[in-house]
C-alpha positions as CSV (number, residue, x, y, z in Angstrom):
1,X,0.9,7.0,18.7
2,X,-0.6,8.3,15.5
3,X,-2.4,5.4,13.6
4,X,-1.0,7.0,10.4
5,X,2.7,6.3,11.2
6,X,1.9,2.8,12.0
7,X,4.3,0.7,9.8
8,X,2.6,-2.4,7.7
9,X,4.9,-5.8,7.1
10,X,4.7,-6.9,3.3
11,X,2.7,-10.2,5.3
12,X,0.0,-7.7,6.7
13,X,-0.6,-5.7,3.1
14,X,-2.7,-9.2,2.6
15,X,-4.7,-9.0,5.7
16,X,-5.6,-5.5,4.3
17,X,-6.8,-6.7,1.6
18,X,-3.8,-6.2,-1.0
19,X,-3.3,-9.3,-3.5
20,X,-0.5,-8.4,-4.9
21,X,2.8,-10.4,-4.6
22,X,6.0,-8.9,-3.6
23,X,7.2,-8.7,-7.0
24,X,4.0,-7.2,-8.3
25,X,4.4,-4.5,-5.7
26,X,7.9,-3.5,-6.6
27,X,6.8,-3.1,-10.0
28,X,4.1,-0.8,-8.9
29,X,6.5,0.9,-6.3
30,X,8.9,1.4,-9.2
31,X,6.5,3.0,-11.9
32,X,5.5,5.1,-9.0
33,X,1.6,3.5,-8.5
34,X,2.0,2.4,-4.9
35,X,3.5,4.1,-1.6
36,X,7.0,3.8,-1.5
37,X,8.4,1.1,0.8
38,X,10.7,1.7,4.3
39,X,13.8,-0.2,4.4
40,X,14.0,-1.1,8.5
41,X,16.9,-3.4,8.0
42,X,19.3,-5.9,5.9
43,X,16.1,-7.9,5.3
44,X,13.0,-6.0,6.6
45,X,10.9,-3.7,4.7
46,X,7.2,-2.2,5.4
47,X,4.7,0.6,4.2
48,X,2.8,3.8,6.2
49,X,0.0,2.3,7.0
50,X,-1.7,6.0,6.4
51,X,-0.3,5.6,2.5
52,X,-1.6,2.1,2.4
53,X,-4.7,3.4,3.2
54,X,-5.0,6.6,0.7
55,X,-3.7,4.0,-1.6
56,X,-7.1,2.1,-1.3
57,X,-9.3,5.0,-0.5
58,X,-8.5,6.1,-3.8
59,X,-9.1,3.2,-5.9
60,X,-12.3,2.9,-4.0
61,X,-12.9,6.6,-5.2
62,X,-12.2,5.9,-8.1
63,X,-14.5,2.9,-8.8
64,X,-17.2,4.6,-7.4
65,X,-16.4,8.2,-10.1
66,X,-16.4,5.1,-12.9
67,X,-20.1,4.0,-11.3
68,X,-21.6,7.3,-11.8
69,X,-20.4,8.1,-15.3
């Protein structure tokens, strides 16, 4: 199984490390700032775990470009 495709529950985006609240993240998902979510049912929705990640990775990148300026 490719790590990439792993899917992420809205409850695990905390345990790595996003503080955001749901609505927060819809907002975000809506202006087009965070990886889009996966509808898996009536009531269940989750994230790439590879686009979480490049999600972070670049904000990372990003503070560090700010650091250097």
């Amino acid at each position: 199984m490719q790590i990439e495709r792993l899917l992420v529950s809205k409850k695990e985006l905390k345990a790595l490390g996003i503080p955001y609240t749901p609505q927060h993240i819809a907002r975000l998902e809506k202006a087009g700032t965070f990886p889009k979510r996966i509808v898996l049912g009536q009531c269940r929705v989750a994230w790439c775990y590879g686009e979480i990640r490049a999600w972070i990775d670049e904000r990372i990148a990003r503070r560090d470009a700010a650091g250097k300026g």
